[in-house]
N, C-alpha and C positions, 0 to 999 in steps of 0.2 A: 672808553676803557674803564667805567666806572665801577664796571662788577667787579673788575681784578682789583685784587689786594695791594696794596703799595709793593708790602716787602716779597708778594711773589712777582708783581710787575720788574722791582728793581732784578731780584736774583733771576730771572727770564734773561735779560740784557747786562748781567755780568756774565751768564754764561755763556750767549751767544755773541759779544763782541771779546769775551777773555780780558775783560777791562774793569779797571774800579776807576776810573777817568771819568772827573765831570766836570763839565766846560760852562762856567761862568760868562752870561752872555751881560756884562757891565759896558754897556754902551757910551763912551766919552768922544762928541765927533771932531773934538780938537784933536783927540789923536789919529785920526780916519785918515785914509790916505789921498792926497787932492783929489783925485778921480771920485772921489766915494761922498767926499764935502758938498761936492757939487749937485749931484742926485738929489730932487726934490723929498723922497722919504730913505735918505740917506743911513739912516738908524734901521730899519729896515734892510734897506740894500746889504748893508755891513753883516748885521746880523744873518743874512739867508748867507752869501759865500763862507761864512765861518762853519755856520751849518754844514754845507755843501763840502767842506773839506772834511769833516772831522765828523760826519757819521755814522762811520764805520769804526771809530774806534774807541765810544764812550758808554758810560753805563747811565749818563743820567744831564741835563744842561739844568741851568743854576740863572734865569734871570733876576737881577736886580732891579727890582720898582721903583726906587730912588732913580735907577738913571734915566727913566724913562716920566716918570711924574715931575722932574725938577722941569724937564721940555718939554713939557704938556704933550708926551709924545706918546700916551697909554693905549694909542689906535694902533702904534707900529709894534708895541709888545704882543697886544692881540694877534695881529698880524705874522707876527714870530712866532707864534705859539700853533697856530694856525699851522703853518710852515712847516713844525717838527712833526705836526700829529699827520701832514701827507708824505714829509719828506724820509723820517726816521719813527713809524707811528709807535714801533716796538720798547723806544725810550722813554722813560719816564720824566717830564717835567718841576723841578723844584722852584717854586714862587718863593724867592727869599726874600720876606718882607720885614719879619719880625715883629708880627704885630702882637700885642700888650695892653689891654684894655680891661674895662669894666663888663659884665656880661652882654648888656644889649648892644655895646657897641663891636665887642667881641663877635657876637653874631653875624653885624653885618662885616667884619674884617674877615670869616670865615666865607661867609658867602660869594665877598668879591674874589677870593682866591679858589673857591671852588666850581661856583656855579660862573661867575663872570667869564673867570679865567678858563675856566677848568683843569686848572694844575691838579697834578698826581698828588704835592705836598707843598707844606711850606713852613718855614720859618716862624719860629714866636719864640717870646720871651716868660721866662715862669715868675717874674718878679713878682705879680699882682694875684696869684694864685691859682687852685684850682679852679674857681668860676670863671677865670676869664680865660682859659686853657680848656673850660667843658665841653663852648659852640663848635670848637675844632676838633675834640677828640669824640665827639658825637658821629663825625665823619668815618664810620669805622673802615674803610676798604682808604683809606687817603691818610698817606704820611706825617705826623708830628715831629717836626723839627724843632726840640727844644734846646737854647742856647745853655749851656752848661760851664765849658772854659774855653773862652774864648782866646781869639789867637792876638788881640790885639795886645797894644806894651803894656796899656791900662788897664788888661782886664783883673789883674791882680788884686784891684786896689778894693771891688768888693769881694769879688768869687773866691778870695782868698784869706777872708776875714773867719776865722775860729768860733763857732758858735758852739758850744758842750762839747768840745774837746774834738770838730770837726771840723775840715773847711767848707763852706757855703757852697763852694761846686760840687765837694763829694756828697753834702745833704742833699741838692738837687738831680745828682745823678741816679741817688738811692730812693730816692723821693719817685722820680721820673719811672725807674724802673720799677720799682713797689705797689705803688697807687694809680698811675695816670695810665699804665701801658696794657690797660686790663684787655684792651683787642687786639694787641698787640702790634700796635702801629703809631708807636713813638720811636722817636729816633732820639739823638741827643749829637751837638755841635761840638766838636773837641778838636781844638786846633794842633796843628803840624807844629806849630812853635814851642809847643810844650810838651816834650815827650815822656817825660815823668808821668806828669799827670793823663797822659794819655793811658799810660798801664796803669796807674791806678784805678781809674773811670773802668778802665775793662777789667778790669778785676771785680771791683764791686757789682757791676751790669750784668755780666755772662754776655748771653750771645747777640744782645742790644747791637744793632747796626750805626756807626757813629758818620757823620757828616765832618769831613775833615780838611778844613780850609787850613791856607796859611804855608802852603810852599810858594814855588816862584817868587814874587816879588816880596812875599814876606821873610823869605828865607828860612822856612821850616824843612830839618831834614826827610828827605824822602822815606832813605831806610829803616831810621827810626821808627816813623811815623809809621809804617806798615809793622813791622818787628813788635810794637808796642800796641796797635791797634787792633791787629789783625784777631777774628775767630780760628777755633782751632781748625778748620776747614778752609783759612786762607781766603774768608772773606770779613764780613760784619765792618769795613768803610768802604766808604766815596770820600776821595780824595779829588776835592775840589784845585784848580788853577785858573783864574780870570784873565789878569792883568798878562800875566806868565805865559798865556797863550795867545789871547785875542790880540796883542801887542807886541808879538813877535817881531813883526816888521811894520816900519808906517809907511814901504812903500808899496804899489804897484803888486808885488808878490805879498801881501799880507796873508792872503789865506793860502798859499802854500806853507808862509812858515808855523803858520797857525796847525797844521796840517804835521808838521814835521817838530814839532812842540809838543804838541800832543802823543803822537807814536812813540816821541823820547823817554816823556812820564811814565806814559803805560810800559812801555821796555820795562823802565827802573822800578816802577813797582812789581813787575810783577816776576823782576829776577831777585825780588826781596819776598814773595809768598812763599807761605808752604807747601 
């Protein structure tokens, strides 16, 4: 899917599932359910029934590389990825890695997420600048996901620091949208936790597509988060849920409730669209 453009791949699979639903595949097998413990490539296993339930009703999946490089288990992420491009090819894959380097190393943190992996997009951080953000937006048909305000309690303590009479998120929102987004396949991370600053990021942006972690287990409101996020066309997020889904249940029935987690989100966002 290399020729297609991120943000026409994404908008393809908002249209055709009617979903801004994206399902974080954060692999933890302490919470897996016995049956699933047991399975020689259990992380795997897990991961394809999650899949298999909730195919049909997302616009984008979200793996975490931390869950899977803390268990040297980067052959069963392949193997998940593998999985979506037979089993849902029409979805676009988000590698949320976040990676943040110097340019040559930048390089190759690009390369493993596009050529290894072959993710659609991924995750980075703008702290270190534009050179270390160029090896990735070089990728022009492949999503930038750049962290802006994040959803965690901390994120405050720099993104919220006043430089010339701004804060550091709204510089890097305007930064991101201005300078970096020149093929127009950057995105920007703005959490469900912060709904303020959610309208104001889209304010200053326009029709920038935001990445929107931080309901479910974070407790970020749904409505808000669409009401304040949304383009005038009732799209421009993905609203991320991980935890909130893939851990619906620890037993036996995980991927049906995973399955019925998901249909609930997408309800609720999408009786909050335009």
């Amino acid at each position: 899917m290399s020729h297609i453009n991120f943000s026409e791949l994404l908008d393809r699979a908002i249209t055709a599932q009617n979903s801004l639903v994206c399902v974080g595949l954060d692999p933890e097998p302490e919470h897996f359910p016995s049956a699933i413990k047991k399975h020689p490539r259990a992380i795997f296993k897990f991961n394809r029934e999650i899949i298999e339930a909730t195919a049909d009703l997302v616009c984008a999946y979200k793996p975490q590389i931390a869950h899977y490089a803390a268990l040297g288990a980067e052959d069963q992420l392949m193997e998940t990825i593998t999985y979506i491009r037979q089993r849902a090819p029409t979805i676009p894959i988000i590698l949320d890695s976040k990676r943040g380097d110097i340019g040559n190393t930048a390089k190759k943190y690009a390369y493993e997420a596009f050529e290894r992996y072959g993710a659609d997009a991924v995750t980075i951080n703008p702290y270190l600048g534009f050179d270390a953000a160029e090896p990735f937006l070089e990728y022009a048909n492949k999503g930038i996901v750049v962290l802006c305000r994040t959803s965690n309690a901390g994120a405050h303590e720099f993104q919220n620091l006043v430089v010339e009479g701004k804060k550091l998120y709204q510089i890097v929102a305007e930064h991101v949208a201005e300078r970096w987004n020149k093929n127009g396949n950057c995105l920007l991370v703005v959490g469900a936790t912060h709904p303020t600053e959610l309208a104001d990021i889209r304010a200053r942006t326009g029709e920038m597509t935001f990445l929107v972690p931080g309901v479910g287990a974070q407790g970020g409101d749904i409505a808000l988060a669409v009401k304040n996020g949304q383009t005038k066309n009732g799209r421009g997020i993905v609203i991320n849920s991980s935890r909130g889904i893939i851990y619906s249940s620890s037993g036996a029935d995980f991927a049906d409730a995973a399955r019925s987690a998901t249909l609930e989100l997408r309800t609720t966002i999408n009786l909050n669209r335009y």
